[in-house]
C-alpha positions, 0 to 999 in steps of 0.5 A: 943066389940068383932067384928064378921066381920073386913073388910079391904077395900085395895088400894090406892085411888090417883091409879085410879081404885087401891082406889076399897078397900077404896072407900067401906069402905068409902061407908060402914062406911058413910051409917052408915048401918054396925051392931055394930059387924061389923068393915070397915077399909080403910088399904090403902096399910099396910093392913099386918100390921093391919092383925097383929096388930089387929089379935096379939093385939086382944084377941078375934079373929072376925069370919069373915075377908073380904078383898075387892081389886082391882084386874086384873084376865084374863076372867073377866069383868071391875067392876065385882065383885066375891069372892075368897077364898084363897085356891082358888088362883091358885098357878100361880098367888099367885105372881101376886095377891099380895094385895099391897105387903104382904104374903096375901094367906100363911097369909090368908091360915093360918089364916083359917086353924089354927084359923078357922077364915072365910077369904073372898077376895072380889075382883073387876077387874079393868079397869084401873091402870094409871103408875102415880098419877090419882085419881079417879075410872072409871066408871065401878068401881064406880059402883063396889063399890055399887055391892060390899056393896050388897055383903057385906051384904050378906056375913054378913047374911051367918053369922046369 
């Protein structure tokens, strides 16, 4: 079945806050809520690597990619949620918004501009990141994750 919308949810759940990514698509894939064209894939902290695989292995390309990530941007408050587009990333924090370590923005510039495939990063900011092993989300981010399901569906109904 060829997929309109894959949606990688990145972190990594045992870093607090950092598990924003997974606990979405945990919420999405267990609601049972996602259209059949809708694929949610926890991409823990290799999201480079199922980009590549799926976008290399695919012949057919989805409309829309969505990351959801925690993120830590000046200005913002802890567990709000906003989109950003990759061309929007200013080009002093492309270092620092590092989507668990892949060359996310050169990749996802790309992959708009040569594929003219929809790239959408959902991004939450963070209150916490422990400097060891803490699972759990604050309570700011959990309720992130709801806010962050709504805005899932809406970015699926700009598609219809």
């Amino acid at each position: 079945m060829v997929r309109s919308t894959i949606i990688f949810g990145c972190g990594n759940e045992i870093m607090g806050d950092d598990g924003f990514g997974p606990a979405v698509v945990e919420r999405l894939n267990s609601s049972s809520i996602l259209p059949e064209s809708v694929e949610a894939v926890d991409a823990g902290t290799g999201v480079r690597e199922y980009l590549f695989d799926y976008l290399l292995s695919s012949e057919e390309r989805p409309e829309t990619i969505v990351i959801l990530d925690a993120v830590d941007f000046p200005g913002k408050e802890p567990g709000e949620v906003f989109r950003i587009r990759p061309a929007d990333i200013p080009a002093k924090k492309i270092h620092d918004f590092s989507l668990h370590q892949f060359p996310t923005v050169n990749l996802l510039l790309e992959l708009e501009q040569h594929t003219g495939i929809r790239v959408i990063i959902l991004a939450a900011q963070v209150e916490y990141i422990p400097e060891e092993i803490a699972p759990g989300l604050t309570p700011a981010m959990s309720a992130a994750v709801s806010r962050a399901c709504e805005e899932i569906f809406r970015i699926l109904s700009e598609q219809s």
